[in-house]
HTML snippet that shows the backbone in 3Dmol.js (N, CA, C, O; Angstrom):
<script src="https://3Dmol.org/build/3Dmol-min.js"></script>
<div id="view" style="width:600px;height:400px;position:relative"></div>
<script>
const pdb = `
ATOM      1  N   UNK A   1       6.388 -11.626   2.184  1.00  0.00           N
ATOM      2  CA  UNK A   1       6.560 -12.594   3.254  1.00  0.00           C
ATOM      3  C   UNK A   1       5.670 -12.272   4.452  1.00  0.00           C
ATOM      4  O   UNK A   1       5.422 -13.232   5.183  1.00  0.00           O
ATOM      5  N   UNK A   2       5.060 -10.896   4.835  1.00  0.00           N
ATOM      6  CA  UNK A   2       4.675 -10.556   5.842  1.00  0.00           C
ATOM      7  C   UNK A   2       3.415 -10.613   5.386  1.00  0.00           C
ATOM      8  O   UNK A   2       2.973 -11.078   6.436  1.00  0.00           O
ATOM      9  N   UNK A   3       2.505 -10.535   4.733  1.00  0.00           N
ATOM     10  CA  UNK A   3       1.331 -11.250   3.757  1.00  0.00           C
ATOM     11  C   UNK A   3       0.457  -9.706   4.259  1.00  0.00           C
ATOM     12  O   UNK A   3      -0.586  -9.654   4.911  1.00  0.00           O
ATOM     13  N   UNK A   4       1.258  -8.549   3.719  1.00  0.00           N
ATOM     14  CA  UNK A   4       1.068  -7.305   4.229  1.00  0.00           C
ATOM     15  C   UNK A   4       0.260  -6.415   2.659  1.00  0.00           C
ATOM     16  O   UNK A   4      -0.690  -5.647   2.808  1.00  0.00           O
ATOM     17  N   UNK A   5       0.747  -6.665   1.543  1.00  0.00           N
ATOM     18  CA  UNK A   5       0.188  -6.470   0.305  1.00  0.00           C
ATOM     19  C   UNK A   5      -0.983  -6.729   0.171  1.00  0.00           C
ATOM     20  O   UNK A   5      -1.288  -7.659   0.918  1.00  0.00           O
ATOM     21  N   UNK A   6      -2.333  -6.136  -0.789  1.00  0.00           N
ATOM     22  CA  UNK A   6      -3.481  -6.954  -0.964  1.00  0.00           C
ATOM     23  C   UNK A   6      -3.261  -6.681  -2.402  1.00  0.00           C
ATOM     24  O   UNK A   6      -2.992  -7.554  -3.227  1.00  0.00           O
ATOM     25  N   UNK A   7      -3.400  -5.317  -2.676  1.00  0.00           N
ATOM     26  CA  UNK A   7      -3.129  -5.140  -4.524  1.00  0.00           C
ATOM     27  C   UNK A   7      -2.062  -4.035  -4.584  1.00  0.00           C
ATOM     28  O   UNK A   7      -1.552  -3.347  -3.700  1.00  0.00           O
ATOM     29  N   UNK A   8      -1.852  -4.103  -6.225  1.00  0.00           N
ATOM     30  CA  UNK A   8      -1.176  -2.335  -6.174  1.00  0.00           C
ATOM     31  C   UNK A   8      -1.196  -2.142  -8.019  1.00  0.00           C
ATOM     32  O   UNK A   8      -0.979  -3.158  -8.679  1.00  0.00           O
ATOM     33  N   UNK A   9      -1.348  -1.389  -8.434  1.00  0.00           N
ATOM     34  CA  UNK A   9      -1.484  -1.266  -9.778  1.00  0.00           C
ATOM     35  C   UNK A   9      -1.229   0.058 -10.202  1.00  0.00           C
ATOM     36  O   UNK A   9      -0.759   0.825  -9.361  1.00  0.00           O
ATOM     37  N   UNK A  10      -1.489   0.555 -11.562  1.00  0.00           N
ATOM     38  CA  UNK A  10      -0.914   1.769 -11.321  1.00  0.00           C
ATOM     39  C   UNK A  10      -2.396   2.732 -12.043  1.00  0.00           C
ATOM     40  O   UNK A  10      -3.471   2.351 -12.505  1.00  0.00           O
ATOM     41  N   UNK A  11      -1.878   3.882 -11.875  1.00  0.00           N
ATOM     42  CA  UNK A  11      -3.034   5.214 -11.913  1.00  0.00           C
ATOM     43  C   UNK A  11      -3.433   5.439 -13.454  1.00  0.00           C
ATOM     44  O   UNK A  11      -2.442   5.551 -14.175  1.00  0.00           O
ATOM     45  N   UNK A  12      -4.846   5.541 -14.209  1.00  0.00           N
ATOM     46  CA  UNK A  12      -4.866   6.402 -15.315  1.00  0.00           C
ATOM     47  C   UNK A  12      -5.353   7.268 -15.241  1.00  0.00           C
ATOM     48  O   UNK A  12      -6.573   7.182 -15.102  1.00  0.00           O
ATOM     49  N   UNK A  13      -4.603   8.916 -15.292  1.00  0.00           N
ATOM     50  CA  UNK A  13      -3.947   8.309 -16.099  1.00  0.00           C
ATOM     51  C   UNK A  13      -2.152   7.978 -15.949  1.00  0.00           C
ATOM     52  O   UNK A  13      -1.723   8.908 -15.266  1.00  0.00           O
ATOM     53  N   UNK A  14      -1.243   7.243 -16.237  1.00  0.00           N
ATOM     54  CA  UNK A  14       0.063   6.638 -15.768  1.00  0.00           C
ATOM     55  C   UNK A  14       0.786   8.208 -15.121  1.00  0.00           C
ATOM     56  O   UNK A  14       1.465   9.108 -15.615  1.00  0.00           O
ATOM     57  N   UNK A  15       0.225   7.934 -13.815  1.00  0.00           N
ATOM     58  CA  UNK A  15       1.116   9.442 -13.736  1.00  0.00           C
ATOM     59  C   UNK A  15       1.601   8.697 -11.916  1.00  0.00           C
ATOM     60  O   UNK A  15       2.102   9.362 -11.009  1.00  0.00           O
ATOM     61  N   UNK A  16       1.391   7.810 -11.880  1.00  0.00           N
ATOM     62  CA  UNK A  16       2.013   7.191 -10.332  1.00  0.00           C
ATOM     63  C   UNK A  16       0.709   5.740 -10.710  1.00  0.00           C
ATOM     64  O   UNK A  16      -0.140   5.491 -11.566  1.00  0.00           O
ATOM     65  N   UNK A  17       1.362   5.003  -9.236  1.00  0.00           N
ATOM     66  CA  UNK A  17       0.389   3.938  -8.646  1.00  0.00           C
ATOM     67  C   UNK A  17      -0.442   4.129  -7.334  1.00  0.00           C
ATOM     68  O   UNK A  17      -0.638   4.999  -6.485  1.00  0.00           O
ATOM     69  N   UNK A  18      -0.819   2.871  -7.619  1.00  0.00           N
ATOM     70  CA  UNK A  18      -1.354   2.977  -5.749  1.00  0.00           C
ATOM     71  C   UNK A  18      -1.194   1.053  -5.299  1.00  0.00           C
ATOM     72  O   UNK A  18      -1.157  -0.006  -5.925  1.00  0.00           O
ATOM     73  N   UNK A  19      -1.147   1.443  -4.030  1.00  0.00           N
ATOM     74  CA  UNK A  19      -0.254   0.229  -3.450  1.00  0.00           C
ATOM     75  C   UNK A  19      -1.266  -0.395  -2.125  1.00  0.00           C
ATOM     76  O   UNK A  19      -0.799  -0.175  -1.007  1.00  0.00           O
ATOM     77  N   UNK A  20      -2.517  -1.100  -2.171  1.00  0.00           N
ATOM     78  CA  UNK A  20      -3.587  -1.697  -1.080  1.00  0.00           C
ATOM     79  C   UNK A  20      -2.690  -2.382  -0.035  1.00  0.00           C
ATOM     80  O   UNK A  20      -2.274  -3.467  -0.442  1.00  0.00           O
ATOM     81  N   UNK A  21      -2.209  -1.992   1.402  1.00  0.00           N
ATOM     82  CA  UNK A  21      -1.775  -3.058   2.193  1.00  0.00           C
ATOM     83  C   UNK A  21      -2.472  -2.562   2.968  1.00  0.00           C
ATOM     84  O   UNK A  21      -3.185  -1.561   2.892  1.00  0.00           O
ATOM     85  N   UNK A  22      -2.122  -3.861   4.428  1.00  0.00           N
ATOM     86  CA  UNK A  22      -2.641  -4.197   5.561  1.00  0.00           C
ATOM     87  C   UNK A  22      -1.810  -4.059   6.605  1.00  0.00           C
ATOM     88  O   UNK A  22      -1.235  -5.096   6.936  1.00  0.00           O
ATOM     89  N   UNK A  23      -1.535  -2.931   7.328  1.00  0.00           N
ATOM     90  CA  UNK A  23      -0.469  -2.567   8.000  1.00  0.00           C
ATOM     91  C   UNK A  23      -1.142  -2.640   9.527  1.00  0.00           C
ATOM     92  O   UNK A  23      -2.322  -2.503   9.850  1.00  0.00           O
ATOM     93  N   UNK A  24       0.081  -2.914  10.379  1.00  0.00           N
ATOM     94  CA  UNK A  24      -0.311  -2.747  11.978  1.00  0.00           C
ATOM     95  C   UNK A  24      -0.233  -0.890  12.382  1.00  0.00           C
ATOM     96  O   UNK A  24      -0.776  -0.469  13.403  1.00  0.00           O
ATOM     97  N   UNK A  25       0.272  -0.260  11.726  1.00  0.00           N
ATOM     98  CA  UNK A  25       0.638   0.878  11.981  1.00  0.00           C
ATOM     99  C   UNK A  25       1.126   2.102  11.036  1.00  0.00           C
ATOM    100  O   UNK A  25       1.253   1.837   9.841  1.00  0.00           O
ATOM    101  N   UNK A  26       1.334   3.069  11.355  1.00  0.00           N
ATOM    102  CA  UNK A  26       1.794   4.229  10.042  1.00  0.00           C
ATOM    103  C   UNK A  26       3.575   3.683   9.888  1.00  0.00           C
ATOM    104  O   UNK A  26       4.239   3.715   8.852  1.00  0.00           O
ATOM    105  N   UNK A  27       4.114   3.119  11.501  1.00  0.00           N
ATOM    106  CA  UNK A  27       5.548   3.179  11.701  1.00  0.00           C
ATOM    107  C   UNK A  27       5.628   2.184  10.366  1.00  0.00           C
ATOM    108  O   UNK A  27       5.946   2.650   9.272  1.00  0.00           O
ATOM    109  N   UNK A  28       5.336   0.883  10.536  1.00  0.00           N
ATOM    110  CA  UNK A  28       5.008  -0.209   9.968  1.00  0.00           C
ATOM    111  C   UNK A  28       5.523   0.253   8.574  1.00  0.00           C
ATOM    112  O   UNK A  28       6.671   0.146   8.141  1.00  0.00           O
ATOM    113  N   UNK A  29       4.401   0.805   7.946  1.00  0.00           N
ATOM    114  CA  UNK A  29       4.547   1.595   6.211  1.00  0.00           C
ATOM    115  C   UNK A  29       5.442   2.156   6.439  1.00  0.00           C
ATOM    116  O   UNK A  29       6.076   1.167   6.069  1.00  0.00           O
ATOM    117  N   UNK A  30       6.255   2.890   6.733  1.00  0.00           N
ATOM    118  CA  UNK A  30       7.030   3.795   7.173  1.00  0.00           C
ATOM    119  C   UNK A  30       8.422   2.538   6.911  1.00  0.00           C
ATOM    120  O   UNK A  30       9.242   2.661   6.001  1.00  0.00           O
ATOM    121  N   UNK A  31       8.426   1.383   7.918  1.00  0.00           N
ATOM    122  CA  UNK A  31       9.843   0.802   7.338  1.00  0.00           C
ATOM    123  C   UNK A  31       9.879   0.379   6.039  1.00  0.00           C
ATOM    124  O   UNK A  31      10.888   0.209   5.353  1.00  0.00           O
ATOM    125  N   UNK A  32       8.582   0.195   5.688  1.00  0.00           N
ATOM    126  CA  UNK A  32       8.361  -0.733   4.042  1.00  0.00           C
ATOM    127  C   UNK A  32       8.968   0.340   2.872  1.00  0.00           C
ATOM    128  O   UNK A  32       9.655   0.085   1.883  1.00  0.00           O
ATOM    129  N   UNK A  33       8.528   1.435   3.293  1.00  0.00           N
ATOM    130  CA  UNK A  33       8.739   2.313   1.923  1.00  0.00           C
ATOM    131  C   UNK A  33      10.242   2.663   2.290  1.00  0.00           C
ATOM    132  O   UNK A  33      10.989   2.729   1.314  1.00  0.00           O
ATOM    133  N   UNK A  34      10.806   2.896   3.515  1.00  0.00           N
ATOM    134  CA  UNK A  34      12.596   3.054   3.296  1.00  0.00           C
ATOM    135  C   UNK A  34      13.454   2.034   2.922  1.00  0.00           C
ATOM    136  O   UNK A  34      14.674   2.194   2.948  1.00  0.00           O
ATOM    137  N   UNK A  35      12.714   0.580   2.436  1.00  0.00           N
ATOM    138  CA  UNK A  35      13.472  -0.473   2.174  1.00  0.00           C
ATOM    139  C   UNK A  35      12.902  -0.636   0.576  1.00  0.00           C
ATOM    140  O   UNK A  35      13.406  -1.506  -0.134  1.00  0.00           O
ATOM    141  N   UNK A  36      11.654   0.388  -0.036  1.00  0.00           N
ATOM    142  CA  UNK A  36      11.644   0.484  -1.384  1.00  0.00           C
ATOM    143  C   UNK A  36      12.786   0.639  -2.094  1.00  0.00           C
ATOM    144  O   UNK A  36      13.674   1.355  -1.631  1.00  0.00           O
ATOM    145  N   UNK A  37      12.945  -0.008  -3.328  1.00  0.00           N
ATOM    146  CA  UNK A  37      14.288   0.334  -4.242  1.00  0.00           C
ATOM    147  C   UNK A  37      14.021   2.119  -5.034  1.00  0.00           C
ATOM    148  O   UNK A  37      14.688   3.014  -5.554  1.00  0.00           O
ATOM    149  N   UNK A  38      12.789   1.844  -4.715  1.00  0.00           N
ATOM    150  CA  UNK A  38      11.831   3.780  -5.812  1.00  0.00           C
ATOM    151  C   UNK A  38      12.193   4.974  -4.421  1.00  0.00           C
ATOM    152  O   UNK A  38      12.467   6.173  -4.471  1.00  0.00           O
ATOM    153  N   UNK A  39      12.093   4.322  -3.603  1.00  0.00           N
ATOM    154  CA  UNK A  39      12.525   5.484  -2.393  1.00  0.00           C
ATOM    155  C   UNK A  39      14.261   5.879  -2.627  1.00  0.00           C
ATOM    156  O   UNK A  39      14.793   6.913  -3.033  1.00  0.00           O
ATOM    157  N   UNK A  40      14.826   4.590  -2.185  1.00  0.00           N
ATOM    158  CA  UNK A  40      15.946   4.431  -2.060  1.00  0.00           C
ATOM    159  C   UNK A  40      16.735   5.731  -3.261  1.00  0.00           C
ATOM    160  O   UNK A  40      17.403   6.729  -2.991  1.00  0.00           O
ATOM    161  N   UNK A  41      16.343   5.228  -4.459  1.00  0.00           N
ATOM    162  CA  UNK A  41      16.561   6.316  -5.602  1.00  0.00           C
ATOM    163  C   UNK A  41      16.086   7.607  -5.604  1.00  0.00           C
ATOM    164  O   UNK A  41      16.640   8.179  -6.543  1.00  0.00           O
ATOM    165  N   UNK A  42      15.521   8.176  -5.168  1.00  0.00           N
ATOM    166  CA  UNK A  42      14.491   8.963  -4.849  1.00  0.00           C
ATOM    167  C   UNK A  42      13.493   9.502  -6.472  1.00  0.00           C
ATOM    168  O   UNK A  42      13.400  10.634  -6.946  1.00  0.00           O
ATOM    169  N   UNK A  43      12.994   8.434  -6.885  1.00  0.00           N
ATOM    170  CA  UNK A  43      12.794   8.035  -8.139  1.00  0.00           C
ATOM    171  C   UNK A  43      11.167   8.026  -7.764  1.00  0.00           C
ATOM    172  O   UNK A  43      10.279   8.019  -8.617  1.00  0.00           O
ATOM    173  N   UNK A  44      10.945   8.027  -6.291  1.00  0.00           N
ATOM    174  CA  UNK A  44       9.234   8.034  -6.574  1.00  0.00           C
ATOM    175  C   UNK A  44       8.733   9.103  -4.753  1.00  0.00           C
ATOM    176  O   UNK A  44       9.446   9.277  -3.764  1.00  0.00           O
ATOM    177  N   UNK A  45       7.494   9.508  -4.978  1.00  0.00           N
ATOM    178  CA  UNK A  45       6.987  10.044  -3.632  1.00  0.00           C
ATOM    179  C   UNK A  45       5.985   9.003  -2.879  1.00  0.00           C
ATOM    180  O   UNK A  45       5.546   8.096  -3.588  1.00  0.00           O
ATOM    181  N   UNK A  46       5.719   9.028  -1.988  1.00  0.00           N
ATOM    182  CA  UNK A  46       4.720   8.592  -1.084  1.00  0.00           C
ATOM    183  C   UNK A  46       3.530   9.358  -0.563  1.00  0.00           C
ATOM    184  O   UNK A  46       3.844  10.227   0.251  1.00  0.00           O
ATOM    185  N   UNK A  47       2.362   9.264  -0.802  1.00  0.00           N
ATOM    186  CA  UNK A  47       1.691   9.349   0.143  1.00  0.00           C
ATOM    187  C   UNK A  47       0.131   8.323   0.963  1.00  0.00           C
ATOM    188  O   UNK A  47      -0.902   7.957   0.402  1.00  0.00           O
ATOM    189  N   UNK A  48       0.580   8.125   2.470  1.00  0.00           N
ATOM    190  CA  UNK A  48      -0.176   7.123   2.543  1.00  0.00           C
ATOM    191  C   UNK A  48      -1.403   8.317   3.050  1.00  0.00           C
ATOM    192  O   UNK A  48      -1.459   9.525   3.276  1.00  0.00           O
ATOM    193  N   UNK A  49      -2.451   6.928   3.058  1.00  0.00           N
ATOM    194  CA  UNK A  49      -3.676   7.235   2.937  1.00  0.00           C
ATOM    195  C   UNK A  49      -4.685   6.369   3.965  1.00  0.00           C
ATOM    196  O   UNK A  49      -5.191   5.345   3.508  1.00  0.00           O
ATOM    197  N   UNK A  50      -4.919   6.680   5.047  1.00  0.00           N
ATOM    198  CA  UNK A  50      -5.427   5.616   6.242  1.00  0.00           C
ATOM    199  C   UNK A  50      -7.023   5.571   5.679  1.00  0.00           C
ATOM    200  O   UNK A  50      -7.639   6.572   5.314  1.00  0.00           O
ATOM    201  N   UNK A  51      -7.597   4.091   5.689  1.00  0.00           N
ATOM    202  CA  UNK A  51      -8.816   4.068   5.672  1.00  0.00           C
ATOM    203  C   UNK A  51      -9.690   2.759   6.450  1.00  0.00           C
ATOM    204  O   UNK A  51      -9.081   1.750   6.808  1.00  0.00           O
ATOM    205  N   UNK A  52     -10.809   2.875   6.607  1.00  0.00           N
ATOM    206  CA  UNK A  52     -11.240   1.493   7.397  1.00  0.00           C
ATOM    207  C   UNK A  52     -12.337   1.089   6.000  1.00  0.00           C
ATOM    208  O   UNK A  52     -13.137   1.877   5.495  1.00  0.00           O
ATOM    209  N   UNK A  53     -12.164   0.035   5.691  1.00  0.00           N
ATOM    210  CA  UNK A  53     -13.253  -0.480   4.577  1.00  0.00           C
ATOM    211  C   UNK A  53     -14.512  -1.031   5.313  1.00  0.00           C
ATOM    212  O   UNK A  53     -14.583  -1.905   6.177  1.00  0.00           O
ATOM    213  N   UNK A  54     -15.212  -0.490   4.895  1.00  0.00           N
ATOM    214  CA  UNK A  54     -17.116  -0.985   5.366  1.00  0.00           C
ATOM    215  C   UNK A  54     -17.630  -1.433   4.781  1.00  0.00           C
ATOM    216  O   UNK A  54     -18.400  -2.209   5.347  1.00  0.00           O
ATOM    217  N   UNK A  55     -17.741  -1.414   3.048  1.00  0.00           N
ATOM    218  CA  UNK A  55     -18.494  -2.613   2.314  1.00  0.00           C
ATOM    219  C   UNK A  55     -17.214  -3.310   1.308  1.00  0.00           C
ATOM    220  O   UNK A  55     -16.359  -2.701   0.666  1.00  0.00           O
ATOM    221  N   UNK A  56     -17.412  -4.688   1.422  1.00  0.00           N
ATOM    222  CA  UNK A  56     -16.610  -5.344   0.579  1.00  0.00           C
ATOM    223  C   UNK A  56     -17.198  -6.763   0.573  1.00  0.00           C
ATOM    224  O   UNK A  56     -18.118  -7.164   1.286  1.00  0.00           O
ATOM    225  N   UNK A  57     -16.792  -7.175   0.025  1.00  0.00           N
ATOM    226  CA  UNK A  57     -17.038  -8.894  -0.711  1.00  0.00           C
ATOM    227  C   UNK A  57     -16.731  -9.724   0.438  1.00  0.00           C
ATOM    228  O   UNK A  57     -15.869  -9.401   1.255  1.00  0.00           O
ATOM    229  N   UNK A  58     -17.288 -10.587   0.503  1.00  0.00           N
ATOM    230  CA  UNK A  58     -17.209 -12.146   1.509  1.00  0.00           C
ATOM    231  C   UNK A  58     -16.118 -12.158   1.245  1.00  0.00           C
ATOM    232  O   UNK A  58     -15.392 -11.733   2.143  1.00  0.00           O
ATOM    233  N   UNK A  59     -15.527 -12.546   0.156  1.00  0.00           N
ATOM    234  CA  UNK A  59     -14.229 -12.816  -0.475  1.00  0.00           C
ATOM    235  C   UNK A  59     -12.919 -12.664   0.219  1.00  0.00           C
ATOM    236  O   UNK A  59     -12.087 -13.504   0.563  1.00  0.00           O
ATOM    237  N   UNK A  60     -12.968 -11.080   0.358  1.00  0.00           N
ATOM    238  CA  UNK A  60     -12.297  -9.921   0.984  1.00  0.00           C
ATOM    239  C   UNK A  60     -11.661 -10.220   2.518  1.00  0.00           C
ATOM    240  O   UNK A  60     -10.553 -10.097   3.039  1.00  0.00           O
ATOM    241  N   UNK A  61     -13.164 -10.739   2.997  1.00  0.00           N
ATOM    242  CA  UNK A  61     -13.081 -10.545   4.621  1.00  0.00           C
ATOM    243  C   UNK A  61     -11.401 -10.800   5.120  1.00  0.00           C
ATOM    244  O   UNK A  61     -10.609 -10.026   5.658  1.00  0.00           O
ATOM    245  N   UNK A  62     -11.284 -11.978   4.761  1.00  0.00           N
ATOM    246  CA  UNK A  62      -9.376 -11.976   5.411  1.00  0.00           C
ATOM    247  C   UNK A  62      -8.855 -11.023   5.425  1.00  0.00           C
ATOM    248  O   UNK A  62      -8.123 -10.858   6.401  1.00  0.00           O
ATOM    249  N   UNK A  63      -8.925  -9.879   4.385  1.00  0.00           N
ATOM    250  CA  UNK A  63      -7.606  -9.039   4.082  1.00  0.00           C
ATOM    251  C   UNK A  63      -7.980  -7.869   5.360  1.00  0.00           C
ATOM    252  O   UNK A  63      -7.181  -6.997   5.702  1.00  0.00           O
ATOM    253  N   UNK A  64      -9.027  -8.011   5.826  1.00  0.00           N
ATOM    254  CA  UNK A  64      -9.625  -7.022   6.462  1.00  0.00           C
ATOM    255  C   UNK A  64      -9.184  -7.027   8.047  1.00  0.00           C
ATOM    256  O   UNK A  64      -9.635  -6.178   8.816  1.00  0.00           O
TER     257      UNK A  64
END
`;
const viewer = $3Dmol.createViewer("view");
viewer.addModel(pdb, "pdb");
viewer.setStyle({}, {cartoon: {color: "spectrum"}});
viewer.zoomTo();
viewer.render();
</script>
């Protein structure tokens, strides 16, 4: 609803995922993953990963 997702898929080899959003902040990620159902269980770990993207596709530009 918060149009905060871009991708997320998972790792090979299947040993976790990774999860592309567009966050205002670390707090931000921070409420998303305590309202995960994989947190909640403690069925999965986190770690985020801050980056600024510099080359990407016309395509792209929105998510940016």
């Amino acid at each position: 609803k918060k149009n905060i997702f871009i991708c997320s898929g998972r790792k090979n080899p299947r040993n976790g995922g990774i999860i592309l959003c567009k966050a205002k902040n670390l707090e931000e990620i921070k409420a998303i993953i305590q309202e995960d159902p994989f947190n909640r269980e403690n069925i999965a770990k986190y770690r985020v990963i801050n980056f600024e993207p510099s080359k990407y596709k016309e395509e792209f530009k929105h998510c940016i």
